[in-house]
N, C-alpha and C positions, 0 to 999 in steps of 0.2 A: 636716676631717671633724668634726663635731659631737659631743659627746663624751658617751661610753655610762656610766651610773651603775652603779654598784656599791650593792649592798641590802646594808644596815646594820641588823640590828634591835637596838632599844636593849633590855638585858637590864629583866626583869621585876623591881619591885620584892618584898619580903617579902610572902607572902601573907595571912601572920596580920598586918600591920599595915594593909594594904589593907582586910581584913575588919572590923576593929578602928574604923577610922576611917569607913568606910562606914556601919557600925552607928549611930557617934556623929553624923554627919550628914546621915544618911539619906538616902545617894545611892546613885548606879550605882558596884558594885566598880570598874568599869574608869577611870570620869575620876576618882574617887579615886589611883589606879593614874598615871595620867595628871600628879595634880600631883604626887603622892610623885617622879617621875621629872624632874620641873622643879624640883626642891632643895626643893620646901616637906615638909620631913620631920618636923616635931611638928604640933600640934593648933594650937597657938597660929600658926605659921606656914602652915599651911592655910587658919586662919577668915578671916586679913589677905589672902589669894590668891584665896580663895573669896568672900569680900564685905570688900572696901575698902570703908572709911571716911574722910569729910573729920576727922573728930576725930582719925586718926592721922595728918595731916599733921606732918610738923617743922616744930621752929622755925626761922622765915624767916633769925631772928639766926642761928644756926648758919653758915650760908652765908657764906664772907669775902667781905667786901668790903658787905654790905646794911647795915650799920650806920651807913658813909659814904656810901653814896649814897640814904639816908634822910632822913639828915639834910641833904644838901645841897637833894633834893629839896621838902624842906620851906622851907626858907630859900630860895629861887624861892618857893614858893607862897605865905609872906607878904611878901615882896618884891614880887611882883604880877609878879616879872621874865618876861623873854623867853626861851624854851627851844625849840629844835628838834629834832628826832625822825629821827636820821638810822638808814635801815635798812638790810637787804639785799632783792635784789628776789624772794626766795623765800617759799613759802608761812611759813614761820618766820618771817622776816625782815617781810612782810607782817602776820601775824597780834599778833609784836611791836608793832608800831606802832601798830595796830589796839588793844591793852589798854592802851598809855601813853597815849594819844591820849586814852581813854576815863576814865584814871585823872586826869590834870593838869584833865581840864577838870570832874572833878567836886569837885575843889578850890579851880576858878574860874579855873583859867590857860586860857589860847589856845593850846597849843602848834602848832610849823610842822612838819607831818612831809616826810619828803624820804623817797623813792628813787634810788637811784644810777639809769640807764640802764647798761644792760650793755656797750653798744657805743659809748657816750660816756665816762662816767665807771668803768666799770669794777666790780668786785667791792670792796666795802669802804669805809673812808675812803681817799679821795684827795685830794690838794691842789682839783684842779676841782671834784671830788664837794664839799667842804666851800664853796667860795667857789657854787658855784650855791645852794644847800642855806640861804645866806645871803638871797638876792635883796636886797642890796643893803646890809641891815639887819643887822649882825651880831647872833648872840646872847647874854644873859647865861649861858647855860646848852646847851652839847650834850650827847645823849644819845645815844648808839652802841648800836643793838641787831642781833645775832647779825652783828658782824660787832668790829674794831678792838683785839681781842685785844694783836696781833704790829704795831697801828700807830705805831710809837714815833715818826716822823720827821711824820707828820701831828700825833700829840700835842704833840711839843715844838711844832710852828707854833702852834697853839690856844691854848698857853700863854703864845707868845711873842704872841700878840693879845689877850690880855688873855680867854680865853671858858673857862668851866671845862669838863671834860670828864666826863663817866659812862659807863662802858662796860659793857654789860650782851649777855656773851657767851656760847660754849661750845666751841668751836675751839679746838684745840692749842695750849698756849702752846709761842713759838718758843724753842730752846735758845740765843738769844744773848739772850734778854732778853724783855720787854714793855712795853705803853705807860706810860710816867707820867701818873696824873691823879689825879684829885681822889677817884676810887672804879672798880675795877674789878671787876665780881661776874663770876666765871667758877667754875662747878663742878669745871673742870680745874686750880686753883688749891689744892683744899680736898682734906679728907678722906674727905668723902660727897657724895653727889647726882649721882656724875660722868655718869648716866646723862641728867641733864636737855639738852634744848636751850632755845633761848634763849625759846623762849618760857613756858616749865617756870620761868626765872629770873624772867622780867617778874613771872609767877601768885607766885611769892614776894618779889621787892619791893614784890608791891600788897600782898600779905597783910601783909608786915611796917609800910607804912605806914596801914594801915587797924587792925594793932596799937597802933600809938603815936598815932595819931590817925582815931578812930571816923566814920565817914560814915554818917548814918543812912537815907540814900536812893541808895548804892549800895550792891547787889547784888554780889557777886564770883563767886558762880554763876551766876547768869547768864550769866556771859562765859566758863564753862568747857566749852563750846563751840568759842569761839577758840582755846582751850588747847588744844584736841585738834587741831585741824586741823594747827598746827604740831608737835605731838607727833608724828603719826601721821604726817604728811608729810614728814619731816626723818629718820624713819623711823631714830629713836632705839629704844634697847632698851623695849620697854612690860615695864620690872620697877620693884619700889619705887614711887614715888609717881609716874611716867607713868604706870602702870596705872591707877593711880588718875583720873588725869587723862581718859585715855582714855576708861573706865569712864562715868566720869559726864558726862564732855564728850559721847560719843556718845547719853547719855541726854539730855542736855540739846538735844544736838541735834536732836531729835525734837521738842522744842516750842520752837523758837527763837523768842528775841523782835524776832533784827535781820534785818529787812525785807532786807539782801544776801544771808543765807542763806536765808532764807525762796525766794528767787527764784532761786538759784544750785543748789539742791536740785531745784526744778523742772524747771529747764531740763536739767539731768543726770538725771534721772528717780529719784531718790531717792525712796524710801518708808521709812516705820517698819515694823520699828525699823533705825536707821540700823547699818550696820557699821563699821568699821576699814578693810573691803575700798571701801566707798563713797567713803570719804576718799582714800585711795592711788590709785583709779583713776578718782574719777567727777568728784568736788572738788576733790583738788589738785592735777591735771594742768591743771581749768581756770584755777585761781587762780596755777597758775604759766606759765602760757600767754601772756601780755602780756607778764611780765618776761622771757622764754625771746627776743620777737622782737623788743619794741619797750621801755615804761617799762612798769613794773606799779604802775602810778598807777591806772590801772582796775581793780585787784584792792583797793587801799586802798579807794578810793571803795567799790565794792561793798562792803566789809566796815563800813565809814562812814555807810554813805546810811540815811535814816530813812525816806526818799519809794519806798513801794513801786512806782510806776510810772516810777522816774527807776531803782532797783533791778532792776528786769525789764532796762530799757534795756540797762545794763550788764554785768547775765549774758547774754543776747542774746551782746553783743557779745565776750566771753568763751568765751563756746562756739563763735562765726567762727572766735576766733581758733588756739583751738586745734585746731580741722580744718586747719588752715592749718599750725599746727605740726606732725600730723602727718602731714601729704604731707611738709614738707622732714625730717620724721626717717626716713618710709622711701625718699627720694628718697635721702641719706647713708647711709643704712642699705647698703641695696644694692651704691652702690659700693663701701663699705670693703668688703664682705662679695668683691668681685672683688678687692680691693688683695691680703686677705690670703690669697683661693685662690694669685695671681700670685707671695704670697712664700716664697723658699727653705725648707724646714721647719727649717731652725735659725733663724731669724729668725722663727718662732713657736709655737718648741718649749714655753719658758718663760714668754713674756708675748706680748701681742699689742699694737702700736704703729701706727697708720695714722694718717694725717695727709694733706688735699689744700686746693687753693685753691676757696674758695668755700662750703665748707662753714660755715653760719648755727653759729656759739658757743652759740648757745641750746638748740640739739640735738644738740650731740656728747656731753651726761652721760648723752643716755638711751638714746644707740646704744652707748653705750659699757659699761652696763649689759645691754644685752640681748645684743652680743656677748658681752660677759664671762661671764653663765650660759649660753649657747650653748656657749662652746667650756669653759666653767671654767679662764678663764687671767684672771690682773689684765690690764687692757685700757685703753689711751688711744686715745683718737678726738680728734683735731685739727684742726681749724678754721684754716687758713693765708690773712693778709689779704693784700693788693695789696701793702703793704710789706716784706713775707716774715716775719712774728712771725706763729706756731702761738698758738694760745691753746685749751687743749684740755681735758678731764673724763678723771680717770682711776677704773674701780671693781673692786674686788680679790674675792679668794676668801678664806674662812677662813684663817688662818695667815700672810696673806703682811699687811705691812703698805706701806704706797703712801707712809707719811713716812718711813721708814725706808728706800724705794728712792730718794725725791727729795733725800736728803740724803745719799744718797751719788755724787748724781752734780750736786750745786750747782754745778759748774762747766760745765755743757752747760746749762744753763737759765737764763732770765733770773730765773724767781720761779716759786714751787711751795709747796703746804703744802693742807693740812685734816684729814682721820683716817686712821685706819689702813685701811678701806674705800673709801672716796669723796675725792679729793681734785683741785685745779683744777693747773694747768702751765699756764706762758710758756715758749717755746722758739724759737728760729729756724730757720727752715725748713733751713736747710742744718745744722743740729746733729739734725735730726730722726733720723738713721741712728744717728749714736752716741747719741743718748738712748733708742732702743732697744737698743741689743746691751750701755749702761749697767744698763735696767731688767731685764733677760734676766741678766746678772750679780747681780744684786741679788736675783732670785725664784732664783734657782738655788742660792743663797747661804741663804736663807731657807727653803726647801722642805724638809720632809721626805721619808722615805720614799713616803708616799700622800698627802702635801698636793693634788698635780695630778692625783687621780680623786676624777671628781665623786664625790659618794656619796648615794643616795636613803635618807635617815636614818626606818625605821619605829617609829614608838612602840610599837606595841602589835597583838602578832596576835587576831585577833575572828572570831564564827563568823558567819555570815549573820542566821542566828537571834536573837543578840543586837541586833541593828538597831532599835529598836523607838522611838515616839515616847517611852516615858518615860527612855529610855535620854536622849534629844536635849534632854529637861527639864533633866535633873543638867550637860550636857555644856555649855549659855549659861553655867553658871557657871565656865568655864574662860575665855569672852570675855574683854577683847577680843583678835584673834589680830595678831601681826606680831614686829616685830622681835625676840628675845629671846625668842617665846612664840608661834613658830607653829602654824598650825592643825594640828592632830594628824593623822599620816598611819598609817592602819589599814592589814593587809594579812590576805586571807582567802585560805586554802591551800585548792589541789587543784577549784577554782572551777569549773565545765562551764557551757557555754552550753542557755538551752532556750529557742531559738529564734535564726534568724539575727540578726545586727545589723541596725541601721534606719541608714539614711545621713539625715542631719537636714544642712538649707539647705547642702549638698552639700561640708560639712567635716567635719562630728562624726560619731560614731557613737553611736547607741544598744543597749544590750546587754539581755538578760535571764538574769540567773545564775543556777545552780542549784549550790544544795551540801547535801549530805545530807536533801534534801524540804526545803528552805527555796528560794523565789525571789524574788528581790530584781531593781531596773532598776537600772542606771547609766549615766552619759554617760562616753564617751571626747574632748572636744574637740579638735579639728583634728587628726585620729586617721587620716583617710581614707586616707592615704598610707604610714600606719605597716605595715609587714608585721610581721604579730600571727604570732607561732607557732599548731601545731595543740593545742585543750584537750588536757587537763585544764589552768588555768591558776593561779597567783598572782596576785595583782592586788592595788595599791597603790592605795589611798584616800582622799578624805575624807569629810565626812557633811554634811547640812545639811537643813535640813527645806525640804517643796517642799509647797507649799500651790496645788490649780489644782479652781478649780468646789465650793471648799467642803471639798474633802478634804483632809486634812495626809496624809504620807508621808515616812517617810525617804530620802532621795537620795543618789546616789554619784557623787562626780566624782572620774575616773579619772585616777592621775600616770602606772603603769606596768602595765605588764603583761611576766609573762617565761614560761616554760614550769614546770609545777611540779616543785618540787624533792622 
């Protein structure tokens, strides 16, 4: 059974500082209100939330490990030597490659970028990953991005062949240790930045090497575009300088100058100004869509190509792919969804485990996601080959952590690790039972009181009246929304309908509300099935301006609806 949220409203900040700060920046009381409740509670800490700047970027030096792998990178670039670009096959992992790529060659290297294959080589450095990666030629120089953190046994080989290594990461380092080389930059290493991914780290070794030695003909905005993609899609916290990234990356997005986004944009129906939401669901599902089924060499390239008619090509075929990916995610979908009606309710009391043979690796993260806010339980979906090894995506709820379960049941799994949210599993098909009623001990262990009810968290209660387009002026400077800073969920009490609902392409509903002589529209999407209580009603929100035939208007897209209290 699908599991019923519980309304949460976040208490109301000081009203005299709300007023106070309003006055001083001449906004809407309420998204004032709005960031005071997101921790920016002085003036100074509101202008850097409210309008980010590249001038408060940190120093790149800060960051351990960018000092040595500056300087090694330098010493390649007057060396003339040979460097390979080994990544992961995710939009981070992609987008990484994509600004080394962009960075060595405007120093005058050639670098050789490599992606792993998921179902050949695997997640990370591997012994084959590194010898393909090679084609024949070894190099003077690898460079490991978002991925080789926890690769110590790949390191020492690298070393023992004579190749330096740079690892430019953001993955958990493992508690028995990390790789040796020559420079490992990981935010999870240091004191700050721990919110970065990997490509947040790349955007600060280029900055630090374009410190110590000036390129007058590259641009580093330009490519903060790329920034965002992996920002947004890695679906790291956007606080500190990802917002920032985000921020301007999505601005920049809007007038790109690389001919694969330009065509990639297209083909997903993208328009200015671009969103946060455009990237998580229009863009990075396509550019993770090749390395999901097959190589995401075709997402490099797209991000690479300068030929906008060889660019069309390849988003084209980018967007095949990803219709393809998703029939086999709701082909899996499905099943698990009968695996876990079939299992006993103490085998999915605490955590939710499925696992069958056949199921494509490429799509068990994002079933595994969708179950997991479905039912609000940590969730593995696994993927079991011909040879009986599971290889499966596990993704968690607030509170619980998933390295923290994988480490406590190392001995039922061949290999497990990533964050506390999202992390991958090896297991054997017949360890599959006990690595459930393992991870079931581990969230049980973990769990508070109310950790396993969902909770619909309200920011902020609002009248109808309030709605208004200058209200929606002040409210873009809360942009961009996700991780750490999502989009604000309004709730307006005591709500009546004036007029029945409209059933819209025979899933949504359309509404027309009324409260105290204010009438306002909202959408319910895929609502048709929902048995709505009788008004007088609450209703849970968000905003966005809806622009159709020349008019603006404020919109409402509907999360819940309860009966009023």
């Amino acid at each position: 059974m699908p599991a019923v949220n519980k309304w949460v409203v976040t208490p109301p900040p000081d009203p005299d500082l709300v007023r106070e700060y309003a006055s001083a920046f001449g906004l809407a009381p309420v998204v004032v209100s709005l960031a005071l409740q997101r921790g920016h509670q002085n003036q100074e800490q509101l202008e850097q939330f409210l309008h980010p700047r590249l001038k408060d970027l940190g120093d790149p030096f800060s960051l351990p490990g960018v000092a040595s792998a500056v300087q090694r990178i330098l010493e390649a670039v007057d060396g003339k030597q040979s460097v390979v670009l080994y990544g992961d096959y995710d939009v981070d992992g992609v987008s990484s490659i994509t600004l080394l790529y962009a960075i060595l060659r405007a120093f005058g290297l050639e670098p050789r970028p490599f992606l792993p294959t998921r179902l050949e080589e695997g997640y990370g450095l591997s012994v084959k990953g590194i010898e393909n990666s090679f084609e024949g030629d070894p190099p003077d120089l690898l460079i490991a991005a978002d991925c080789g953190t926890n690769s110590r046994n790949e390191a020492l080989l690298l070393r023992e062949m004579g190749i330096d290594l740079i690892i430019l990461d953001h993955h958990e380092p493992s508690p028995d240790g990390v790789a040796e080389c020559v420079a490992l930059v990981n935010p999870k290493l240091g004191d700050d930045f721990h919110y970065l991914c990997t490509a947040g780290v790349v955007f600060k070794i280029i900055h630090a090497l374009m410190k110590t030695r000036p390129l007058t003909d590259f641009d580093l905005k330009s490519y903060l575009d790329i920034v965002a993609l992996g920002t947004i899609a890695d679906i790291v916290p956007l606080e500190g300088e990802n917002r920032l990234f985000a921020r301007r990356g999505l601005a920049q997005l809007d007038r790109t100058i690389h001919p694969g986004l330009i065509a990639l944009k297209s083909v997903a129906g993208v328009s200015s100004p671009a969103r946060a939401h455009d990237v998580g669901f229009k863009l990075g599902p396509r550019l993770n869509a090749s390395g999901r089924l097959d190589t995401a060499a075709a997402s490099l390239n797209l991000l690479l190509c300068q030929d906008p008619a060889e660019a069309r090509a390849l988003a084209v075929a980018l967007d095949l792919q990803n219709r393809e990916r998703q029939e086999l995610e709701l082909a899996t979908r499905e099943e698990a969804e009968r695996i876990i009606r079939d299992l006993p309710a103490a085998q999915r009391s605490h955590a939710i485990v499925v696992g069958s043979r056949g199921w494509h690796p490429g799509v068990v993260g994002i079933v595994a996601s969708r179950i997991s806010k479905q039912y609000h339980r940590p969730t593995f979906v696994i993927g079991i080959d011909e040879n009986g090894l599971g290889k499966g995506s596990g993704r968690s709820i607030p509170g619980i952590s998933l390295v923290q379960a994988l480490d406590s049941c190392r001995e039922l799994i061949a290999a497990g690790g990533g964050h506390e949210m999202a992390a991958g599993v090896s297991v054997r098909e017949e360890n599959i039972d006990a690595f459930r009623e393992a991870l079931i001990r581990s969230v049980t262990e973990q769990a508070g009181a109310d950790t396993l009810v969902p909770k619909l968290h309200i920011d902020t209660t609002i009248r109808l009246s309030e709605l208004s387009l200058d209200l929606l002026d002040s409210y873009e400077l809360l942009r961009p929304f996700g991780q750490a800073n999502p989009q604000p969920l309004f709730m307006a009490t005591g709500v009546r309908l004036a007029g029945e609902p409209k059933v819209i392409k025979e899933r949504h509903l359309k509404f027309r509300f009324e409260q105290n002589g204010t009438e306002q529209e909202g959408i319910f999407f895929n609502a048709v099935e929902i048995e709505l209580p009788r008004p007088p009603w609450d209703i849970a929100f968000t905003i966005d301006k809806n622009e159709f035939r020349g008019r603006a208007s404020v919109n409402l897209v509907l999360s819940a609806i309860r009966k009023a209290e």
